[in-house]
C-alpha positions in Angstrom: 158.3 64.7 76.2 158.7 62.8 79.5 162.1 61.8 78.6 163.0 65.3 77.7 161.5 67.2 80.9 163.4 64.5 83.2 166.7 64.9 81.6 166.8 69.0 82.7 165.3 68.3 86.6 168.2 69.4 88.2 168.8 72.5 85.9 169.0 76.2 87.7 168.3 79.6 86.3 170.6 81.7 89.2 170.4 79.5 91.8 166.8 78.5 91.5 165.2 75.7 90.8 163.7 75.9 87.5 159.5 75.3 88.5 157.8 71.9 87.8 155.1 74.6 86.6 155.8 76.6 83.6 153.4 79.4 85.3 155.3 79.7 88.6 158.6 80.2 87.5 159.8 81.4 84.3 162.1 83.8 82.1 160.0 83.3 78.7 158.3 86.2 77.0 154.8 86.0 78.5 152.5 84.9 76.1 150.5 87.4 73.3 148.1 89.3 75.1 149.3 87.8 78.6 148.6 84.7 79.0 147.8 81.2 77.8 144.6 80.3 76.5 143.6 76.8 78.0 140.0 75.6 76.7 139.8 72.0 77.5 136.4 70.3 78.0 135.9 68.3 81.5 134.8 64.5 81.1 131.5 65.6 82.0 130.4 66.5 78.4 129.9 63.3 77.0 127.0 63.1 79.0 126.3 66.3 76.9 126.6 64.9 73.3 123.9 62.9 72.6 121.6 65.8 72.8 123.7 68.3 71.6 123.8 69.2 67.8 126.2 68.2 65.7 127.9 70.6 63.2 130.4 68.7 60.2 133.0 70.7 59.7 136.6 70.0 57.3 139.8 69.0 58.9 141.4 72.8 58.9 138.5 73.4 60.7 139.0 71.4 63.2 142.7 72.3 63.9 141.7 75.9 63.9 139.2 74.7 66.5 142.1 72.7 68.4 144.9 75.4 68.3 142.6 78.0 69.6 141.7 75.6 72.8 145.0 74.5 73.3 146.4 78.3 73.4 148.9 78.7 70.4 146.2 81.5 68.7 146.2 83.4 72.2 144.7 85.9 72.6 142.3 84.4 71.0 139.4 82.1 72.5 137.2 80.9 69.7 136.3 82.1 65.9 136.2 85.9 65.2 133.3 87.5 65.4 132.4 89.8 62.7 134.0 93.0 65.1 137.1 91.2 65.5 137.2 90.2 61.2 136.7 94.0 60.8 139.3 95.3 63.3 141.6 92.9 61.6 140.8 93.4 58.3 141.4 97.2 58.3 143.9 97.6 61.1 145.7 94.9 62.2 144.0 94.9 65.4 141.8 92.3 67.2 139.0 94.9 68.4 140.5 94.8 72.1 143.8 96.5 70.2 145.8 93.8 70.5 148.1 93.2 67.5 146.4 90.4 65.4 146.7 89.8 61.6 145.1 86.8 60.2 141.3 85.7 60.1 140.4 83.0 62.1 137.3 82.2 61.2 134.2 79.1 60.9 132.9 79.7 57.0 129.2 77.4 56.7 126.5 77.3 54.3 123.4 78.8 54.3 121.5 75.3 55.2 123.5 74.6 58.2 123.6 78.2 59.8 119.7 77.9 59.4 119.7 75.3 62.2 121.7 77.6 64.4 121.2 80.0 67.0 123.1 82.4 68.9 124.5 81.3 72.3 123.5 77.6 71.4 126.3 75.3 72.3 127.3 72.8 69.5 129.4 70.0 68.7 132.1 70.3 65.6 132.8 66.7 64.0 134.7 65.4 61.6 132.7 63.3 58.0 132.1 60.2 60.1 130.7 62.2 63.1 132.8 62.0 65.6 133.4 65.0 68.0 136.8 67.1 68.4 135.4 70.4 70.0 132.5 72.2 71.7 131.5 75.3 69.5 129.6 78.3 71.6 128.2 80.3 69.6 128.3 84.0 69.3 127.7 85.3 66.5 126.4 84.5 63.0 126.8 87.0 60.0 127.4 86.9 56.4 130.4 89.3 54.8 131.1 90.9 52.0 133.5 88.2 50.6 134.7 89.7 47.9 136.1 92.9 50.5 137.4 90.1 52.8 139.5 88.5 50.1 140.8 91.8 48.9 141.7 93.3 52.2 142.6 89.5 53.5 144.5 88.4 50.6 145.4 92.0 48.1 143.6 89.6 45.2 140.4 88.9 44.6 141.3 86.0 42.4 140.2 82.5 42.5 143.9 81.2 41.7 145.2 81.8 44.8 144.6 79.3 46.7 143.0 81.0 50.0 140.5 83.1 47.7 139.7 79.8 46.2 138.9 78.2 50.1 137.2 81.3 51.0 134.8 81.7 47.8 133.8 78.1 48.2 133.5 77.7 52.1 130.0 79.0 52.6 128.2 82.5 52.7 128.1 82.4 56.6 130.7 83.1 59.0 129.9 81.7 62.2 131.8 82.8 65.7 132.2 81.3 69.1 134.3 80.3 72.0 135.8 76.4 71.5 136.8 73.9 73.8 138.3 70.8 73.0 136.8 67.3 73.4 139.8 65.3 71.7 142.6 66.1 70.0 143.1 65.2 66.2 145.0 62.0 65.4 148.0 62.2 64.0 151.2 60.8 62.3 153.4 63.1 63.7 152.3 63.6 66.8 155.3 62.4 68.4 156.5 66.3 67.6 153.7 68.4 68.0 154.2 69.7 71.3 151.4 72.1 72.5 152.5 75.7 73.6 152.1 74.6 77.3 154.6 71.6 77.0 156.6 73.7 75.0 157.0 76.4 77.7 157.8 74.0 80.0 160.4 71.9 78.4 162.0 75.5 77.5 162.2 76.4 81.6 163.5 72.8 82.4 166.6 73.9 79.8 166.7 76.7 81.7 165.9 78.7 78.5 164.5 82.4 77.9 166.0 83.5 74.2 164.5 81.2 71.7 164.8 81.9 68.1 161.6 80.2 66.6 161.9 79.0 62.7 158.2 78.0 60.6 159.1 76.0 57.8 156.8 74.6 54.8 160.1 73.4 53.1 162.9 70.5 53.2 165.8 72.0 55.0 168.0 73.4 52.5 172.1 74.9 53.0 170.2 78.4 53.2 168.1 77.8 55.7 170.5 75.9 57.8 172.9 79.3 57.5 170.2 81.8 58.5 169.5 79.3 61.3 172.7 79.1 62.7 173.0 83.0 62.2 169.9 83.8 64.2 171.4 81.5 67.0 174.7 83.7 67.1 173.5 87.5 66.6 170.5 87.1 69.1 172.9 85.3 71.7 170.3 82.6 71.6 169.8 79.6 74.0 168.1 77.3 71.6 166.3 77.5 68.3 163.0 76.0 67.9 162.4 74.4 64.2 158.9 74.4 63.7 157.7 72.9 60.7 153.8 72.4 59.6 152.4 69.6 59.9 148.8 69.9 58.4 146.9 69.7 55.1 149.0 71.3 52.2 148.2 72.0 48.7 149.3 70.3 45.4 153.2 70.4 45.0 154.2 70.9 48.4 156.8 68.9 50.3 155.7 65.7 52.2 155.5 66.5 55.7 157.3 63.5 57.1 160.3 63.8 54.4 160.4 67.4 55.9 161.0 66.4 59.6 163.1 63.4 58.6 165.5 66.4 56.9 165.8 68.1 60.0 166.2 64.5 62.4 169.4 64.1 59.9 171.0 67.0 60.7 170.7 67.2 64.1 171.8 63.8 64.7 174.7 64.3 62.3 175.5 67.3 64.2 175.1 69.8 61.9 173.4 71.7 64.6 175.0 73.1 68.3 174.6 70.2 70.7 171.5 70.1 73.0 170.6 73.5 71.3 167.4 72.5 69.1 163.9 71.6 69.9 162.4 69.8 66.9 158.7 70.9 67.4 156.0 70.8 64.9 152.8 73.0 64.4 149.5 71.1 63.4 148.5 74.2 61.2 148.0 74.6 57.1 149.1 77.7 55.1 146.5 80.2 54.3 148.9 81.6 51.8 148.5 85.2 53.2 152.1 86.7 52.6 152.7 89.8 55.1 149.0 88.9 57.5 150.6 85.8 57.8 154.0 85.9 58.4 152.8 87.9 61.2 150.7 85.2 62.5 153.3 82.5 62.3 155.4 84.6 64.7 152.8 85.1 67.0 151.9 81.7 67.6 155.7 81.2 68.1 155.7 84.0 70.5 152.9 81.5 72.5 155.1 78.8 72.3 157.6 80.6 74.3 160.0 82.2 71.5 161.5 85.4 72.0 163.1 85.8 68.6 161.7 84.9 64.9 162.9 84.4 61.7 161.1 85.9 58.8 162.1 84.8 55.4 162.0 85.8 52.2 158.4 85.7 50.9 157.4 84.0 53.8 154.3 81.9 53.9 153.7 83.8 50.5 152.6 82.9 47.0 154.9 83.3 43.6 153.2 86.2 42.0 151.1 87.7 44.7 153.2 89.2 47.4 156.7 91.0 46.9 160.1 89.3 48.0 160.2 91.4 51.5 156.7 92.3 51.6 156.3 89.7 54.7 159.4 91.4 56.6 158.2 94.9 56.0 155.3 94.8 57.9 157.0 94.0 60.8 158.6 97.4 60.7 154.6 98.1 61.4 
């Protein structure tokens, strides 16, 4: 990242200096809902931990828990409380009105959310106990899952994949601001670039029209031609190639044959010189169709892109959610 930031010092946006700061100066779309969340827990709480609770959590847990701190899910500040899941649910809306689409929510059984109160501060660790985030909580309820599914998902069926996560997750949603201890280790952390970073190596470039690109999926000639085409009818500066890099289910591609695709082709120049930012997102597919396609843009939108592109059945599931239904809703 270093190596990257230096290499655009000298760059000018109209004869001024493009900011050391990506908050003083800076032609990117602001972020959703105005600006960055930033939730990052001082050195001072591991003074903290040894009396604090500890709450086990899995690992999409935990990401949730990271992205949220780190500011790719702004707006939002911690897990949904059960205002927020409704708003959501039936409108698209975070409560506040602000355009939000996907759940983000803390599912726990009955036996652990019997130890928990409301405004109680807890730690969320990983099976061996150690601690990734602070977990404030606000809320504690238990939903109707079935409704959630149906209005989440359009299926209440235990095949798909995120009905399956959901049924099995725990009767207990639990909400609350998180802050981040320590971020998740990871073999590709070399090209997960947090929002912040992201906005800043976009100003160095002297970029402000970004086409961002989520991808689950080796690159393929399709995708390279859609790619190329978003670049010349938005009159973009750079494309963003955003690929996920978390858990996935059975069948899908291997994450590092997926970015070593993409490190092909740009070094073969298949791409426009100095024109893509290979930039992965530590996330896993909920498999929501239209609520998530949504979602993916957003979180784009945080990391400083202007433009998106939606594809077809985009972060969908064969035999759940209609070729276009993920573009439509954007008409929305």
């Amino acid at each position: 990242v270093k190596k990257i930031i230096n290499e655009f010092d000298l760059i000018t946006v109209n004869n001024k200096k493009v900011s050391e700061s990506p908050n003083s100066f800076s032609l990117l779309v602001p972020p959703h809902g105005g600006s960055l969340v930033e939730q990052i827990e001082s050195s001072d709480i591991f003074d903290e931990l040894p009396n604090m609770k500890k709450v086990k959590v899995g690992l999409r847990e935990l990401i949730d828990a990271e992205q949220i701190a780190i500011g790719t899910y702004s707006p939002l500040k911690g897990f949904m409380t059960r205002n927020d899941l409704d708003a959501v649910l039936k409108s698209n809306c975070l409560s506040s009105g602000i355009i939000w689409t996907l759940p983000i929510i803390l599912q726990l059984p009955k036996e652990v959310v019997n130890e928990l109160r409301n405004e109680e501060k807890v730690a969320l660790t990983d099976s061996k106990g150690e601690v990734f985030s602070i977990l404030t909580i606000s809320d504690i309820y238990s939903p109707n899952l079935e409704e959630v599914a149906l209005k989440w998902f359009g299926t209440g069926s235990v095949k798909h994949p995120g009905v399956k996560k959901l049924f099995s997750s725990g009767d207990y949603f639990v909400a609350g601001e998180t802050n981040l201890v320590k971020k998740i280790a990871s073999p590709f952390g070399e090209f997960e670039f947090s929002p912040k970073i992201l906005r800043d190596i976009f100003n160095k470039k002297g970029w402000s029209r970004i086409v961002g690109f989520h991808s689950r999926n080796v690159v393929h000639r399709v995708h390279e031609y859609i790619q190329h085409k978003a670049l010349e009818i938005t009159h973009a500066d750079g494309l963003l190639i955003s690929p996920v890099t978390g858990p996935k289910k059975s069948g899908d591609f291997n994450t590092a044959t997926i970015l070593n695709s993409y490190e092909l082709l740009i070094e073969k120049g298949f791409f426009p010189a100095r024109k893509v930012i290979l930039g992965a997102f530590s996330t896993y597919s909920r498999y929501s169709g239209p609520r998530e396609s949504v979602f993916t843009a957003l979180c784009r939108k945080n990391m400083g892109c202007s433009h998106f592109i939606v594809g077809r059945d985009h972060t969908g599931l064969d035999g759940y959610y209609s070729d276009y239904e993920s573009q439509d809703i954007f008409e929305n």
